[in-house]
C-alpha beads as a LAMMPS data file, in Angstrom:
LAMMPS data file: protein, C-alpha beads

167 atoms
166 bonds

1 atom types
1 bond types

-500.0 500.0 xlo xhi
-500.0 500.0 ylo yhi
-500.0 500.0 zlo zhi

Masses

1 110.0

Atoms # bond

1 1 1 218.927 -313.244 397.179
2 1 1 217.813 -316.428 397.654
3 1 1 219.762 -319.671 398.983
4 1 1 219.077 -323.177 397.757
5 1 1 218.314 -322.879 394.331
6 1 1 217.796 -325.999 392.797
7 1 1 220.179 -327.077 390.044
8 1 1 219.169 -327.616 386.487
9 1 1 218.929 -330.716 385.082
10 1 1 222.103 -329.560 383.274
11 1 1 223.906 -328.966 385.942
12 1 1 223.002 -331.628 387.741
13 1 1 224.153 -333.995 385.396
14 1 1 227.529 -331.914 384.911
15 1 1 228.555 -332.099 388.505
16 1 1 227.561 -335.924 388.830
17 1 1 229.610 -336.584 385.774
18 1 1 232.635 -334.641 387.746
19 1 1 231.976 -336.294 390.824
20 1 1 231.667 -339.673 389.332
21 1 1 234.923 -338.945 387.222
22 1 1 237.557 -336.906 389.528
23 1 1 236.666 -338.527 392.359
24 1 1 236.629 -342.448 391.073
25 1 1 232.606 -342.021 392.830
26 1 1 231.937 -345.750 393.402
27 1 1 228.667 -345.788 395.447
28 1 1 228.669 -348.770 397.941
29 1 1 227.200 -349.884 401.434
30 1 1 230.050 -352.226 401.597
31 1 1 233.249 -351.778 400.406
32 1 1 235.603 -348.502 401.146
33 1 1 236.576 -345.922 400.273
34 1 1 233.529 -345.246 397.406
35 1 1 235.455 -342.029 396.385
36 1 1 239.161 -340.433 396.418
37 1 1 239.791 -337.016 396.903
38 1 1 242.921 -334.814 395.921
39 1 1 245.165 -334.032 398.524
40 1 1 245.374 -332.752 400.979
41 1 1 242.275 -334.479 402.821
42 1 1 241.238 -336.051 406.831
43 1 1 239.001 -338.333 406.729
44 1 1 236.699 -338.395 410.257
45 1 1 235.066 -341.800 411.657
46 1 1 232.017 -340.606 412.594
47 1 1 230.464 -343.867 413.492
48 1 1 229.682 -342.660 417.177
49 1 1 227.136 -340.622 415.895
50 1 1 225.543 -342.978 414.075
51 1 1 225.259 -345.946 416.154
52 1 1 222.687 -344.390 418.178
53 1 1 224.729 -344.428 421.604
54 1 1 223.878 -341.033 422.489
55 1 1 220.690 -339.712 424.186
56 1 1 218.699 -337.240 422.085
57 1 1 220.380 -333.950 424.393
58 1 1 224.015 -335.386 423.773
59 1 1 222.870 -335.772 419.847
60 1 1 221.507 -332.039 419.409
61 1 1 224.397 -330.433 421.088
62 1 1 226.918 -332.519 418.706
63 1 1 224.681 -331.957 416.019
64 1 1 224.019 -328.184 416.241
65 1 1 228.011 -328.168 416.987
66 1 1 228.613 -329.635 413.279
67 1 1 226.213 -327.472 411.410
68 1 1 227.438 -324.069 412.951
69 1 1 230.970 -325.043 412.794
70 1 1 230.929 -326.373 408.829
71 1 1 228.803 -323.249 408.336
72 1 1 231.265 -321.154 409.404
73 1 1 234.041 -322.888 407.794
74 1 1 232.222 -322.463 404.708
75 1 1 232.016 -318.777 405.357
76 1 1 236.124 -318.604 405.987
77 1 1 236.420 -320.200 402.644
78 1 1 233.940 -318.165 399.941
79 1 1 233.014 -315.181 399.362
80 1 1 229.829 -312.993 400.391
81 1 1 228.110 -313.874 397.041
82 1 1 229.564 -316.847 395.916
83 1 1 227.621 -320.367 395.601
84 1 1 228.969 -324.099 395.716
85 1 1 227.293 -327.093 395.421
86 1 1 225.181 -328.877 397.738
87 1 1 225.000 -332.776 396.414
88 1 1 222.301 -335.461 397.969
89 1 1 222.828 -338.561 395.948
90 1 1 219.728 -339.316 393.944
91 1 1 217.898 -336.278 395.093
92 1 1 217.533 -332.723 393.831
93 1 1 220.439 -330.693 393.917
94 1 1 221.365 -327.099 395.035
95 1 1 223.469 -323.821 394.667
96 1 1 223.773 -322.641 398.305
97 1 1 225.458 -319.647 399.869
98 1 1 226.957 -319.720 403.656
99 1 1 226.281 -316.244 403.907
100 1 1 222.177 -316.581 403.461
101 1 1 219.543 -317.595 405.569
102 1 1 219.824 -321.500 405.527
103 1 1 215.603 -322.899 406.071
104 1 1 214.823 -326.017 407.347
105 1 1 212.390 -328.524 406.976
106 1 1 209.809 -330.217 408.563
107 1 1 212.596 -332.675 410.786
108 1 1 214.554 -329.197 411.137
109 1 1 217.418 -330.166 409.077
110 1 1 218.805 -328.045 406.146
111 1 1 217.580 -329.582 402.846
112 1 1 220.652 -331.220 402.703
113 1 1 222.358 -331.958 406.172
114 1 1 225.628 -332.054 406.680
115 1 1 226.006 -334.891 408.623
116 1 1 225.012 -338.388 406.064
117 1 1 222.481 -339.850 407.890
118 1 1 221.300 -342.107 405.229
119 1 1 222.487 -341.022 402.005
120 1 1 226.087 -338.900 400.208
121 1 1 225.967 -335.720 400.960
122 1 1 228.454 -333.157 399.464
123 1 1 229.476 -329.411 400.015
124 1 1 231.841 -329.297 396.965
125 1 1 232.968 -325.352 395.664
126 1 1 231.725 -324.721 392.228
127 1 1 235.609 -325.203 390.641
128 1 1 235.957 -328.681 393.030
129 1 1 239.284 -326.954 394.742
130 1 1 237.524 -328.049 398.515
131 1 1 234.982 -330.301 399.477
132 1 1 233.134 -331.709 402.560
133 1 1 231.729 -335.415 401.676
134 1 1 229.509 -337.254 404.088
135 1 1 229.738 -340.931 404.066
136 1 1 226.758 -342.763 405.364
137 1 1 227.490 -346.522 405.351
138 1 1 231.498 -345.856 405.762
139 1 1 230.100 -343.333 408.649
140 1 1 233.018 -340.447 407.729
141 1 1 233.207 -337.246 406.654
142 1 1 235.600 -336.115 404.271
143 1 1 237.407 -332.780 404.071
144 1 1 239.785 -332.060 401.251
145 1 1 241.237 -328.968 400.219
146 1 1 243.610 -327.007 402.200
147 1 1 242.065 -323.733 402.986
148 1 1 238.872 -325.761 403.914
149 1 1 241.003 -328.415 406.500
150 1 1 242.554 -325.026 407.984
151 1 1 238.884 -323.593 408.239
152 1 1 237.861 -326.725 410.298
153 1 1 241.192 -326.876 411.847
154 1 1 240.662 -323.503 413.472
155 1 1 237.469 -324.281 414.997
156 1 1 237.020 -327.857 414.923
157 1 1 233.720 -329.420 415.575
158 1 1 233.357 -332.043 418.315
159 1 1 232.326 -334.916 416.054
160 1 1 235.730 -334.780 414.756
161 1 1 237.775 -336.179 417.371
162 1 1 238.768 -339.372 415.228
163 1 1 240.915 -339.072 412.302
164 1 1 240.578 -342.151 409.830
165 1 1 242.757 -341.422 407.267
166 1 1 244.432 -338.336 405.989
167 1 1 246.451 -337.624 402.800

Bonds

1 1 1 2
2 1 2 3
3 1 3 4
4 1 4 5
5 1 5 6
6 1 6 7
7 1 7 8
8 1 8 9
9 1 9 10
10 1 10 11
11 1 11 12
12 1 12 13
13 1 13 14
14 1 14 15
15 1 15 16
16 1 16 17
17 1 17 18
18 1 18 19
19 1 19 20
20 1 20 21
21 1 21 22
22 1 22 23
23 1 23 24
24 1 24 25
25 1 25 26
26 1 26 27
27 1 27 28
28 1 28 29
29 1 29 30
30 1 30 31
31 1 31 32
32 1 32 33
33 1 33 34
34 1 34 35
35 1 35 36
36 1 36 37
37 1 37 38
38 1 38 39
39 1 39 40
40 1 40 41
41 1 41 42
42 1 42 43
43 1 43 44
44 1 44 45
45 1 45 46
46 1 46 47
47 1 47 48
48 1 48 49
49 1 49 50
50 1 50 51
51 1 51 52
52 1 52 53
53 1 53 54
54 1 54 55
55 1 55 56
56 1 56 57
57 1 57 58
58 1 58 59
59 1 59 60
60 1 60 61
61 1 61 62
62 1 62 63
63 1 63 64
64 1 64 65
65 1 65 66
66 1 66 67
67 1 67 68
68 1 68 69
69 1 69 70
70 1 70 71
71 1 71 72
72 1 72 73
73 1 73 74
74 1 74 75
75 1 75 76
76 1 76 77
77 1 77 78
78 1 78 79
79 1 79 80
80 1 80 81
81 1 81 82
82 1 82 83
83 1 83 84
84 1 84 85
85 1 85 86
86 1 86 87
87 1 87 88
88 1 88 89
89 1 89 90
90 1 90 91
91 1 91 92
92 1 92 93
93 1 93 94
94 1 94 95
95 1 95 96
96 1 96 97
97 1 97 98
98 1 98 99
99 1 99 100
100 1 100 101
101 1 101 102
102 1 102 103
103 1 103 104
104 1 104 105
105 1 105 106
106 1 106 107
107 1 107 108
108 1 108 109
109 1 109 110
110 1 110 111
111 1 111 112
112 1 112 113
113 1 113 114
114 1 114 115
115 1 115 116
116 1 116 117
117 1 117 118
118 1 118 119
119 1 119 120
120 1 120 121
121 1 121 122
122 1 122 123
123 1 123 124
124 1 124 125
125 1 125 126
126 1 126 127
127 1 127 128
128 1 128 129
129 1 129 130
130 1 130 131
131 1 131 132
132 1 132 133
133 1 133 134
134 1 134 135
135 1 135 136
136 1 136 137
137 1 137 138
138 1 138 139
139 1 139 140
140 1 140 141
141 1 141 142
142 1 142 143
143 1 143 144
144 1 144 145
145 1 145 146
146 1 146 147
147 1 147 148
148 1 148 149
149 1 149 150
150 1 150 151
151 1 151 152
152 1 152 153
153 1 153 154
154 1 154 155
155 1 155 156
156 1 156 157
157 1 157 158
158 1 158 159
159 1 159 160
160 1 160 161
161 1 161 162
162 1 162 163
163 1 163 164
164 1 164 165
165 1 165 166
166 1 166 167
């Protein structure tokens, strides 16, 4: 089986059409929040991490922390051979699977990261019941549903040490 497998240009549009629609998607550098989730959500400030305080060591360790942590909340929350969306804003689009080999490319990053270092990045399940939505210029990262939040509640990475909002 393979993992990343590009959406159609069908689907594509679909989900953007659902993002744009259930979640009020307002795309801005400047004014906040650009999206609303259902409840129950926690929003993260993540703006430590992108301010470029911390020496490339302290980065990789918190780095590395988010993407095995979200992988293996992703893996609490679907099934062995179920796929959910993974969203880059402008940008191809993906099925992906926590439970298969995840490649990287040439900056060693999944093909979408999980942490928004320039541009939305979204982890939404196929039916939109959870979601994990990076926010680059509003530097958070957004959780919503509740088996997801309990996922990342049980093992919680270090980058999320500052709760923004929650509902």
């Amino acid at each position: 089986m393979n993992n990343w497998i590009e959406l159609t240009p069908s689907e594509e549009e679909k989900v953007w059409k659902r993002v744009y629609t259930e979640f009020q998607f307002k795309p801005s550098i400047s004014e906040f929040p650009s999206f609303f989730v259902p409840n129950p959500f926690i929003i993260y400030n993540i703006s430590t991490y992108l301010n470029g305080s911390l020496n490339n060591e302290e980065w990789d360790f918190h780095y590395a922390d988010l993407e095995e942590k979200a992988l293996s909340a992703f893996q609490n929350v679907t099934s062995n051979d179920e796929y959910f969306y993974a969203l880059d804003w402008h940008h191809p689009c993906y099925w992906v699977n926590p439970f298969l080999e995840f490649p990287r490319d040439e900056f060693n990053e999944w093909i979408i990261p999980f942490f928004p270092n320039g541009d939305y990045y979204f982890f939404i399940q196929k039916d939109f019941n959870w979601g994990f939505l990076g926010h680059p210029w509003e530097k958070t990262i957004t959780i919503f549903g509740k088996e997801l939040i309990k996922a990342f509640q049980k093992d919680r990475p270090r980058m999320f040490n500052t709760i923004l909002r929650t509902g």
